[in-house]
N, C-alpha and C positions, 0 to 999 in steps of 0.2 A: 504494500500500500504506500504511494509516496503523494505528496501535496508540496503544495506548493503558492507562497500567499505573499505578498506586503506586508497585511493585517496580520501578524500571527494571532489575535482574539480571533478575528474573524475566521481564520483557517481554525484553530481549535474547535471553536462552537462547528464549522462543517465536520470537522475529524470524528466528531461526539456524535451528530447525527447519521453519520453515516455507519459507525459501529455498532450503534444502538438498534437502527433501525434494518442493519445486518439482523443484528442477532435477535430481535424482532421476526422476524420473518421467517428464521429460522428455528423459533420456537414452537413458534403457528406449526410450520410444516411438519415438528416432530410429536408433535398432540393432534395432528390430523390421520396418523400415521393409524391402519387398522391394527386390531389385539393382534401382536405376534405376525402383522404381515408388513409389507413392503409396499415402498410408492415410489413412484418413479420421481416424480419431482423433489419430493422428501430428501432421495438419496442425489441428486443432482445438487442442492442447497450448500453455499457458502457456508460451512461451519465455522463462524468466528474463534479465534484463538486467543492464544495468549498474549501471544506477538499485537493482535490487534488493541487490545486493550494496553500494552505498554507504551504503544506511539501517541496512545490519546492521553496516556499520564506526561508522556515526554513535551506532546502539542502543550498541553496544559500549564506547565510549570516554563516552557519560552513563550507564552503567551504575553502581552500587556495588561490583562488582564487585570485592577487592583483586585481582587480574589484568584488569582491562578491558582495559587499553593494550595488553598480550602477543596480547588475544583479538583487539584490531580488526587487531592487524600480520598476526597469523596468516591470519584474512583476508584481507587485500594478496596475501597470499604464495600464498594459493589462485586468486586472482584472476589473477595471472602465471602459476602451473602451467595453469591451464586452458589460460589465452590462449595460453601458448609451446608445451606439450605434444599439446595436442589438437585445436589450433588456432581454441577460439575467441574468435576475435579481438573479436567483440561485449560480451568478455567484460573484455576490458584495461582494467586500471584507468587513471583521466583523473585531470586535477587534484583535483578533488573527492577522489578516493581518496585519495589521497596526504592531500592537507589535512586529510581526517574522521580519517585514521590519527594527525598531528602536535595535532589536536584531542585526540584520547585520551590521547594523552602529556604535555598540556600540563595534563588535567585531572587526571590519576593524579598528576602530580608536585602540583599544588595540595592535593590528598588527604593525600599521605604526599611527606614532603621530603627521603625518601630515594630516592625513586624521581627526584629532579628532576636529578642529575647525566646517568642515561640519559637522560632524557625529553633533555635539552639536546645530548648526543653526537648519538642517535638521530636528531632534526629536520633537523640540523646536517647529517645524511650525506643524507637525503629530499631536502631544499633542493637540493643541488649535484647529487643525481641529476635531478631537474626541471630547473633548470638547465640541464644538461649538454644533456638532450632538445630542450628547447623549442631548444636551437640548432643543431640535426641531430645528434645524438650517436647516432644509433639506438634499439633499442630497441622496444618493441610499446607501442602506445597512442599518446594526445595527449597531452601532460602542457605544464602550461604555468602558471608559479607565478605567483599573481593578488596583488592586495594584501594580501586576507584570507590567502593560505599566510605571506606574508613576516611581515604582523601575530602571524600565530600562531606561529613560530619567535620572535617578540620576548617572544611573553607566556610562552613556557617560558626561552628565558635570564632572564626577570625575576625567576623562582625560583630561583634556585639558590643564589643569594648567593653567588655567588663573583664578585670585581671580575675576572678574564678572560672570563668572561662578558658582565659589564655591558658590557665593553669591545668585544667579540663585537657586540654589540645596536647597540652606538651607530655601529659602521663599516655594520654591515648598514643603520640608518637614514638613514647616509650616501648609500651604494649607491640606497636607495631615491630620495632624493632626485636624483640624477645622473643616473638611468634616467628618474627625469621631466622633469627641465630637460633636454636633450639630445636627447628626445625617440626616446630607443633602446624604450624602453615607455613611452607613456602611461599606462597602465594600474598602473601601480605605483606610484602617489602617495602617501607619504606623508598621513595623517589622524591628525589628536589621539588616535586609539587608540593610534597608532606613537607619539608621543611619550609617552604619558603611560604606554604600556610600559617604555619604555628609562626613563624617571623614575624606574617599581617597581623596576627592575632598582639602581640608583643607590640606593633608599631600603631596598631587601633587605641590599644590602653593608653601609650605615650599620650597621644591627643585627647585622654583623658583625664590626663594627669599624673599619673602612675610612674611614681618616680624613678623604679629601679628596673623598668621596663626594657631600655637601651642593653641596660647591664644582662637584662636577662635573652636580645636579641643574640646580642654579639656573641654571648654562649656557645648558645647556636652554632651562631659561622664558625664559629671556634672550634667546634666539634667536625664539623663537617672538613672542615680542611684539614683536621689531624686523620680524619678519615682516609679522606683523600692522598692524603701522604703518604700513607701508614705500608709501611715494606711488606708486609703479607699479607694485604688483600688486591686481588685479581681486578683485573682491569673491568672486570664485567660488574665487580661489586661496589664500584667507586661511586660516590653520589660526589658530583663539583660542585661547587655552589656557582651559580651562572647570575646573568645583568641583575634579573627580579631578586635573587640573595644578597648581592649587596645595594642596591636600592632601596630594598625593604628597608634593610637596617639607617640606609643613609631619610630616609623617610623617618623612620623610630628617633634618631637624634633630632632629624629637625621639628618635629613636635614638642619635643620639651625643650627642645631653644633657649624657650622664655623662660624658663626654673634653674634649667640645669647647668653651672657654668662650662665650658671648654665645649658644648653640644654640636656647636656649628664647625668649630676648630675636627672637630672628630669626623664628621661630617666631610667634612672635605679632604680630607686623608683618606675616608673611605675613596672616595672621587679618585684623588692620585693616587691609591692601589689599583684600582680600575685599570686606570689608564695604563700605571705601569706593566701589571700582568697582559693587557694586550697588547702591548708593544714589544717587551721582554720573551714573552712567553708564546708568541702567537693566538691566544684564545680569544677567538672572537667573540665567542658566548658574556665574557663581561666586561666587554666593550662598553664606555659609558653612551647613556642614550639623551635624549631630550627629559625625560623624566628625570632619571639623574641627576643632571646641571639643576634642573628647575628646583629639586629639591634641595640641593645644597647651597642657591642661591634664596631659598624660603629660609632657611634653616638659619642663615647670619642676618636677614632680616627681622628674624622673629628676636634674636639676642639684643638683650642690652648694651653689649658690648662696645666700647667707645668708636672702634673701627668699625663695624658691624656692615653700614653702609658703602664704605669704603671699598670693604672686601666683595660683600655683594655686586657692586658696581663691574668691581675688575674682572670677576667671573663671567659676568657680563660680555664686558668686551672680550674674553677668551673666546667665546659662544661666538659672536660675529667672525672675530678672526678667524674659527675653524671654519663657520660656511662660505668667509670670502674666501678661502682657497679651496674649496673645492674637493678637497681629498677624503672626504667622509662619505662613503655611500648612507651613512646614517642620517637623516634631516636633523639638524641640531641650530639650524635658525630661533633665534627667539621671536616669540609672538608677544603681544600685546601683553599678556597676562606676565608675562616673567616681567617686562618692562615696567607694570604695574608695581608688582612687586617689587621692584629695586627703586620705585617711586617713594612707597610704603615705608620702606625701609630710611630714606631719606627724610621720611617724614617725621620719624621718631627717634631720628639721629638728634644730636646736640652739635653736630659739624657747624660752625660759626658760617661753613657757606650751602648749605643744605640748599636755603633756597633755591640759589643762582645754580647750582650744580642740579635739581631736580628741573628748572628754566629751558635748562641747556638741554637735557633729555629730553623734555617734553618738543624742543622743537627738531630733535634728531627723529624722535618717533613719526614726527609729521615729514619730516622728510622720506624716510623711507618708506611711508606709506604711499609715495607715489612710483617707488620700485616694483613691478611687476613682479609676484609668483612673491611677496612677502606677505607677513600676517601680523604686522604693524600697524595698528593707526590707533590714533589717541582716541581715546571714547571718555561717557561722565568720569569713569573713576580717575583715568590718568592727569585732566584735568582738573577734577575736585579734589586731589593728592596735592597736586604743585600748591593751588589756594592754600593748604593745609599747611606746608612749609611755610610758606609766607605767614599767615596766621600765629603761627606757631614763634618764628621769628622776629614776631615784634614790628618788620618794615616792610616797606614797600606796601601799602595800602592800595595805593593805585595800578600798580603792577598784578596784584591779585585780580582787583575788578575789571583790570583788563582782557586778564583772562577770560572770565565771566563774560565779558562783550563778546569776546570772538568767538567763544560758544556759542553764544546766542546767533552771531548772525550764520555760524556753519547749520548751526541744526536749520533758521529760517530758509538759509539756500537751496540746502540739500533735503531738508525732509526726515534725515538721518536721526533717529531717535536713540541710535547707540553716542550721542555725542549732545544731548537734547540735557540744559542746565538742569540740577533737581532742586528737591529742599535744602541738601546736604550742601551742595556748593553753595547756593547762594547762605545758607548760617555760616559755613567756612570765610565766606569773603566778609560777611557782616562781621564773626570775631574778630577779622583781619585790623578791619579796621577799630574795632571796638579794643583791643589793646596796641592802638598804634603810639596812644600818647599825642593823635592828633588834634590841634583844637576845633576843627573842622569836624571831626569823627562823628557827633551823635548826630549832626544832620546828612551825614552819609549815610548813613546806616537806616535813618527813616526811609529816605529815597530807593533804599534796595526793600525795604520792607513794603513802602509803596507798588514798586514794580512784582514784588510776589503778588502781592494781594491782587493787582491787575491782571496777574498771568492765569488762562487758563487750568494750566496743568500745572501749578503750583499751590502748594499750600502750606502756607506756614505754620510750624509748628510753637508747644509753648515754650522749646529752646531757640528760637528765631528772636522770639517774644523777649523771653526771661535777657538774652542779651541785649538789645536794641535796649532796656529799660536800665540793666546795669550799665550799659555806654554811657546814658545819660546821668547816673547817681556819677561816674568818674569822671564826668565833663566840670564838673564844680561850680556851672553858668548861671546865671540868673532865669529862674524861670525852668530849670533844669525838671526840680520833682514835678512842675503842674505839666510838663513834656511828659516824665516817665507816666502818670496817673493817665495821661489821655492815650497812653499804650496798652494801660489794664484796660479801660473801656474798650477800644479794638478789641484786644483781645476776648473781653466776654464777648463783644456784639459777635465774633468770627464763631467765636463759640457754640452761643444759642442760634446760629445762621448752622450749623450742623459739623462743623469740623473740631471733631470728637480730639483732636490731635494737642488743641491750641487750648486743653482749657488749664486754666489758671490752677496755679500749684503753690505751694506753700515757697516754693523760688521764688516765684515772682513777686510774692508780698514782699522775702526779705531784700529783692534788691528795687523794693519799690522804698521801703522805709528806708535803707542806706542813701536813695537818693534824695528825701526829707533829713535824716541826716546829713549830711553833705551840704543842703543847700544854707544853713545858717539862719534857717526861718525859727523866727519865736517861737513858733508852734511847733514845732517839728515832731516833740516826742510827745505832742498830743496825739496828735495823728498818726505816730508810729506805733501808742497803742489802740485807734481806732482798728486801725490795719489788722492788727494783731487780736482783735477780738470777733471782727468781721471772718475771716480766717476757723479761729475758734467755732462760731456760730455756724458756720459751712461745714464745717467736718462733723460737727455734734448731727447736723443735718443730714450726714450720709456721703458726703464730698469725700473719697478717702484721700486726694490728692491733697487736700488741704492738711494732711494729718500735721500739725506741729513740730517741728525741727529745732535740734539745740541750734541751727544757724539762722531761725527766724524769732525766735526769744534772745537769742546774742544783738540781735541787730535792731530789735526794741530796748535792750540794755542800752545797748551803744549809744542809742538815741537819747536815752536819757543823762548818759556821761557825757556828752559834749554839752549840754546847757551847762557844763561847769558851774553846776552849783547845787550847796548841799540839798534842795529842796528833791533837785535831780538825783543826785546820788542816793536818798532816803526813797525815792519811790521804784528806783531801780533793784534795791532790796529787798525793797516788799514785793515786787515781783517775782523775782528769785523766789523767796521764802514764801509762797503761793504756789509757785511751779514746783517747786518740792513736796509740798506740803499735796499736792493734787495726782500726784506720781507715786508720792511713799502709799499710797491710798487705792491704789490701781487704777487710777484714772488715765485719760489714752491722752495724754499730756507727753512731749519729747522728756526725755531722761533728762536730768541738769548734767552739762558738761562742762569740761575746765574752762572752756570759752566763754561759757556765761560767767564762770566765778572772776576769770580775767577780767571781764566786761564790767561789773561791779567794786575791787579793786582797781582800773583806772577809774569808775565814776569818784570815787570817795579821794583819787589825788588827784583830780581835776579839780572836784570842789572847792574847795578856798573855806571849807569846815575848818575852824579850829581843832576839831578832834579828826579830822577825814587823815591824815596820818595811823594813829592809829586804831581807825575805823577801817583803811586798808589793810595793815597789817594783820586783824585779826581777820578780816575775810580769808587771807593767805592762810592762814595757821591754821583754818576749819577746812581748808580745801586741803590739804597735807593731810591732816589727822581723817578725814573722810576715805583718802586716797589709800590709807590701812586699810579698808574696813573688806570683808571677803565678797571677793567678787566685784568689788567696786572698780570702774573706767576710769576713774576721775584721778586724774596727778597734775600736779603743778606743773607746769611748763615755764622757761626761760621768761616768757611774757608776762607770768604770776609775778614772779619775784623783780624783775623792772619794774613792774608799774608799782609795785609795793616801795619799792627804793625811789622812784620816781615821787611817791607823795609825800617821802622827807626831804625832797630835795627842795619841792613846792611848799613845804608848812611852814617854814619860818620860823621852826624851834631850835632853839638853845642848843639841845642837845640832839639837831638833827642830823650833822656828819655820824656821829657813834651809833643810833639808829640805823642808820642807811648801812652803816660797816656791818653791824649784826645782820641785818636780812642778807646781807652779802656774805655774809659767813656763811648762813644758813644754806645758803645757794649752792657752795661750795662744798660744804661735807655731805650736803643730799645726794651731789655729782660723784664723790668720792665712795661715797657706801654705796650707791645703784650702778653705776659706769652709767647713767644715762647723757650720752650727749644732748637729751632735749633739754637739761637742767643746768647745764654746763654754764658759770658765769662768761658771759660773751661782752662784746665794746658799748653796748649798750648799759648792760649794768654798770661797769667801769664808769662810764660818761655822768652819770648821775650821782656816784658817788664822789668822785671828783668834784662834778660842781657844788656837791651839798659842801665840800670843805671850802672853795672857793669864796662861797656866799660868806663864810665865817670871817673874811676879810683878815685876818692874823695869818703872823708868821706861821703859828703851828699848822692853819687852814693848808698854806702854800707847799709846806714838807710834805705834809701827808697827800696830797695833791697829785705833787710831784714822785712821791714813792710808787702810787698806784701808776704814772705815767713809764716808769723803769718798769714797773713789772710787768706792764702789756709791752715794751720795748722787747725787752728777755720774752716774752713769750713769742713774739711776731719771730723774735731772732731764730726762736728752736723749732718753728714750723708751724706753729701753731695759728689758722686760718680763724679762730672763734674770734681771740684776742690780739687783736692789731689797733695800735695809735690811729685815730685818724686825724681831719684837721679839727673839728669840737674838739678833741685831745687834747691837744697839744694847745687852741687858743683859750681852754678852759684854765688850764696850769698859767698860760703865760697872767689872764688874767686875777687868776689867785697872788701871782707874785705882783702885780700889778697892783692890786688893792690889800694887799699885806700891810706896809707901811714900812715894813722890815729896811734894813740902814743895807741889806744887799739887794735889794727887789729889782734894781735893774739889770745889775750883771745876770742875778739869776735869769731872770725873765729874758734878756738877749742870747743866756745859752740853749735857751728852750726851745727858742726861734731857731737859731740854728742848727739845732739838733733834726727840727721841723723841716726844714731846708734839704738836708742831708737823709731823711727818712727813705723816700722815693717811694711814700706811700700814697697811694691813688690819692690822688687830688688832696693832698697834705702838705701845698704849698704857704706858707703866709700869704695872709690877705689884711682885706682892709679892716678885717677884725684885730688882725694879729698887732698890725700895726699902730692902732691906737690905742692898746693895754701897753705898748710899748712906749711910745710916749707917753702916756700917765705914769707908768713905772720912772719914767727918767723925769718927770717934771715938766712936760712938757703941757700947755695948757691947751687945750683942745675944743675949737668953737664950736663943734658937731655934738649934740647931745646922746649919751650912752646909748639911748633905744635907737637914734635915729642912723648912730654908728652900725648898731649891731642889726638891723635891720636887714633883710637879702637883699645883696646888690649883686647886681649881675649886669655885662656889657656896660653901657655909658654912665649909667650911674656908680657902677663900680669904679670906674676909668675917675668921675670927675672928683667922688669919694678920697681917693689915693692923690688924686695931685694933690687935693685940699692938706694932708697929713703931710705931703711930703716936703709941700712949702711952709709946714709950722715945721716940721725936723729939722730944714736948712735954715732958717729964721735963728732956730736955738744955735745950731749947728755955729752957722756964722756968729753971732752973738758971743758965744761962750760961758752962756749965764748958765748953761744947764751939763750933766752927764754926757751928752749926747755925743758918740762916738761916729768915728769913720764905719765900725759894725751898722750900725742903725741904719748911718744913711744909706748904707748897700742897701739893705734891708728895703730902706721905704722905694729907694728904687725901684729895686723888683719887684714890689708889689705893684708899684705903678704901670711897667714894663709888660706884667704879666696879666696887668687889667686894661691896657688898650689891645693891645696883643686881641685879645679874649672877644673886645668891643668891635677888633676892625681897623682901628684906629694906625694903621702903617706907619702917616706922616707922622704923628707925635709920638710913635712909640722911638719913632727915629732919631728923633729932637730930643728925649730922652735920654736914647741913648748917646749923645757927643754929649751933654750934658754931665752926665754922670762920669763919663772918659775925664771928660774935664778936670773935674773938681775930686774923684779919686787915685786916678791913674797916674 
């Protein structure tokens, strides 16, 4: 019986009809038959076989059918009722049956991977019923499980991914082999199919997570090639491991990439044993192929690994260079998909030129997509990748949505919807610009959110949303929050308009109150707990998106610590101790996190409470002592203990340098007992402690000052990246000795500076701060007021800030009335130098400098 179809459903369901309605007809004919005589036509009748019913289990099971596998068992199970019921026994399903039926299973589970859990039970029970037979068990029929059944129980445990499976595959591989060496079956021999199944099985888990899965592939090859080696077995009993043995395994590394270190590195060693066995060796069988390469170029994409991309890349270009020459009858041209990938990869690099480097690709792809007989051309992902780089990189805003345009107009040209903009790209170019830092930014980002909302075939989601709205809380603009609020309104209206996608989530409230924070409005943490109760009232209603997040109670805190003030900081607690209080209670309230206690601790050193010193402190000491308690998330972070040191720096007590040194201590032995680098005192603490002695205005203030500025020196010196001087550092100390009073306050303060000078720490040059603690140190009188001194000055005002100091230091200078050394006036120089420099200013930084020539040289 042969067929023959397109449809394979289609040819099944004829195969079924036609056997059925064989034996059909065939039934008729032998129940028409007279008692004990003969009919002619009777005995002329098609008597269906065995054979016929196994083509319709086999049609069955390569079917498309989604139920094939159900349809070939249901088969099996007619083939018993006959054989047991009506006795005929010609009719008993054989190995074949069995085997075509665990065929089906094994293919319906490759289809759909929810079917592969049954498909693996189901074999699982066949196998041991075979089994059972083939050693007198009873039963009707021959059944007698051959290589191929055992093979095909291997290749459905290989789907399943689950490691008791793999584990299942590799004893049954075992089995097989024992049954051949022993000599109980010959016939059960393990072949490279049986391995390089149990390998899929091993390289399925990997992509599960399974961490010692690699370790358990390479076993494997391991075994096999001592096999193969092995001086007393015959050439006929040799199993090689060939291309699918070590690709498997190169496949098994590259799924755990992302966990496992050295995976990709491994991975591609597999690749150059390949290669070199077919070169060395002649063995063409593990010649690398297209899959291969792609896998090992997956495999450093998927790593963390600082090169990762790098190496991905180069493999790359190896891949092209083998198909421009021509010497591989193997196709090993990269397509779109590998390119993709080496995109990917660049995407989640940290390569400072990722962008430009994924740029560069994307327009080599479009190039060779006009090469005939390649499989090259840029489609959404290659383009919504590059946006991604840029995104990611912080620049080039407009170079993103340029991209974005030129998508747009291919797909309009051509029609091509493999190249057609989605939601993804255009939120990629929106974050683009949304952390560009540009001041333009939040009305770019409406404009691309406009042009979705206008696009048919777009539709924005509530991370399109939740960004456009945080762009605006970091734009700092006037009018900023009543921009982000008229984005929640889109966003319900898009909402209840039907697009299930966009609706409002408990993000979006918090970076709708960050942008009422931000904006400086009186009201701000009124309405930050409107928001926050609105929210509440939504989720109580059945909203699960709204459920409450410690990042949407953080940022109602927040709201109330920047009113800087204690009425602020007292309601920000009562919050807290609410949210607690509603949680300890099982209420479906966010858990309290270290963020909220951060967030409470700065309210109380913002405020300008006479007790908000130590009103922060003890919020610190409940947040440590909680962070005991079993089971509890909650520990102090680096940010606890600043903002805690931060609000003796702000109080204006007596005894607030010694304060400030104790939480700093505290900081320091919590680091010392946990090794947590999240607690680790860093230049931020330092800065705050420093200034709390600064403020003391005394000699002792300026020592201890300065002590703390040597011991982030020593520590910058020994490597250490937490603790490094910056320029607050160093102008903090110079102005401790500045307002010391001390009878050395100048020299000191001049060796500070150039200490400052000599650091070559980012942007730890003297400035126009530096410069005027320095002249107050030397007596120098100064017409510019403290705050208006210290004030941010940057470009021209920095520039005309610095000449002002530099013509009171020459003034002394020439004079002679004051300290004021030939040091200084270097000093005020460069500062001047290095503020039009900054400004632009060419011609005066020029004048400048012959000036300076002049009078020091």
């Amino acid at each position: 019986m042969t067929y023959n179809s397109h449809n394979r459903t289609e040819t099944a369901a004829k195969v079924e009809a036609l056997v059925f309605e064989t034996f059909r007809e065939w039934e008729e004919a032998q129940e028409s038959l007279p008692q004990g005589g003969r009919n002619a036509n009777a005995r002329d009748m098609i008597r269906p076989e065995r054979v016929s019913f196994n083509i319709l289990i086999n049609a069955h099971g390569r079917s498309d059918h989604v139920d094939s596998a159900r349809r070939a068992e249901r088969v099996l199970e007619q083939m018993y009722e006959m054989a047991d019921t009506k006795g005929y026994s010609h009719l008993a399903p054989d190995s074949f049956s069995l085997t075509a039926v665990m065929s089906a299973l094994s293919r319906s589970a490759g289809r759909n991977p929810r079917n592969a859990r049954y498909a693996a039970t189901r074999t699982l029970e066949l196998l041991d019923y075979m089994e059972t037979m083939s050693k007198g068990g009873g039963g009707i029929g021959t059944v007698r499980p051959t290589a191929v059944t055992y093979n095909t129980v291997l290749d459905v445990l290989a789907k399943t991914g689950d490691t008791q499976d793999a584990e299942r595959a590799e004893a049954l591989l075992k089995r097989m082999e024992r049954m051949n060496d022993s000599g109980e079956d010959a016939c059960i021999r393990p072949s490279i199919i049986s391995y390089n199944a149990v390998m899929k099985a091993w390289a399925k888990c990997a992509g599960r997570g399974a961490a010692d899965a690699p370790d358990k592939a390479e076993a494997l090859l391991l075994s096999l090639m001592e096999g193969a080696d092995s001086a007393g077995s015959s050439e006929s009993q040799q199993i090689r491991p060939d291309r699918i043995t070590f690709t498997t395994l190169v496949d098994c590394y590259a799924k755990s990439a992302s966990t496992r270190p050295g995976a990709a590195q491994r991975a591609e060693e597999l690749l150059r044993e390949m290669t070199h066995r077919h070169a060395m060796e002649n063995d063409d069988g593990v010649r690398p192929d297209f899959v291969t390469w792609s896998s090992v170029i997956q495999a450093w994409a998927r790593t963390p690994a600082p090169d990762a991309a790098l190496r991905a890349n180069s493999l790359l270009v190896q891949m092209e260079a083998m198909h421009a020459s021509g010497n591989s009858d193997i196709d090993i041209a990269p397509n779109t998909i590998i390119y993709n990938t080496v995109l990917s990869a660049f995407a989640k690099s940290r390569h400072p030129n990722s962008a430009q480097l994924s740029w560069d690709m994307l327009n080599k792809m479009q190039r060779l997509s006009m090469v005939e007989g390649r499989r090259v051309k840029p489609d959404t992902i290659s383009f919504s990748t590059v946006i991604d780089c840029f995104a990611k990189s912080g620049k080039n805003p407009e170079k993103a949505e340029d991209l974005l345009n030129r998508m747009e107009r291919a797909y309009e040209e051509s029609g091509d919807k493999s190249i057609r903009p989605n939601t993804i790209t255009f939120s990629s170019v929106i974050n683009t610009w949304a952390h560009s830092g540009d001041p333009d930014a939040s009305r770019r980002v409406d404009a691309l959110l406009d042009r979705m909302e206008e696009c048919d075939y777009l539709f924005p989601n509530s991370i399109v949303y939740n960004t456009c709205i945080e762009c605006w809380a970091k734009s700092r603009e006037r009018g900023a929050a009543s921009a982000a609020e008229k984005l929640l309104r889109r966003m319900k209206k898009t909402y209840l308009e039907g697009n299930e996608d966009c609706r409002p989530d408990s993000a979006t409230f918090a970076n709708l109150i960050n942008a009422w924070t931000k904006s400086g409005h009186p009201n701000a943490a009124q309405r930050a707990e409107q928001l926050l109760e609105e929210a509440e009232r939504l989720y109580s209603g059945g909203d699960d998106a709204m459920r409450p997040t410690d990042l949407l109670y953080s940022a109602v805190l927040q709201a109330h610590a920047k009113t800087a003030t204690p009425t602020g900081a007292e309601r920000a607690e009562q919050l807290l101790r609410r949210n607690i209080a509603i949680f300890d209670l099982g209420g479906a309230h966010a858990k309290v996190s270290t963020m909220c206690y951060n967030a409470i601790i700065d309210a109380w050193a913002r405020s300008g409470a006479e007790d908000g010193a130590i009103r922060a402190e003890a919020i610190l000491t409940e947040l440590m002592d909680r962070s005991g308690d079993a089971g509890s998330s909650l520990k102090p972070s680096a940010r606890s203990f600043n903002a805690a040191i931060l609000a003796w720096k702000k109080s204006g007590d007596p005894g607030a340098p010694e304060r400030a040194e104790a939480v700093l201590k505290r900081m320091n032995d919590l680091y010392r007992l946990t090794g947590d680098v999240g607690v680790k005192p860093d230049t931020c603490a330092l800065n705050s402690v420093i200034g709390c002695w600064s403020r003391s205005g005394s000699s002792k203030g300026a020592l201890r000052a300065e002590a703390f500025l040597l011991y982030a020196e020593e520590r910058a010196a020994a490597g250490d990246t937490t603790i490094r001087p910056d320029r607050i550092m160093y102008n903090t100390v110079v102005d401790a000795w500045a307002e010391s009073g001390d009878i050395e306050a100048a020299s000191r303060a001049i060796a500070v500076a150039e200490r400052m000078g000599r650091s070559g720490a980012p942007g730890a040059r003297p400035n126009v701060m530096t410069l005027r603690s320095l002249l107050i140190a030397h007596g120098v009188p100064c017409r510019m007021g403290r705050t208006h001194a210290l004030g941010a000055a940057v470009g021209r005002a920095a520039a005309q800030k610095a000449e002002v100091l530099l013509s009171a230091a020459l003034r002394s200078y020439e004079a002679k009335e004051n300290r004021v050394d030939k040091k200084l006036i270097g000093i005020a120089f460069q500062v001047a130098l290095d503020a039009f420099r900054e400004a632009g200013d060419s011609e005066r930084e020029r004048l400048l400098r012959t000036k300076r020539k002049a009078l020091l040289d």
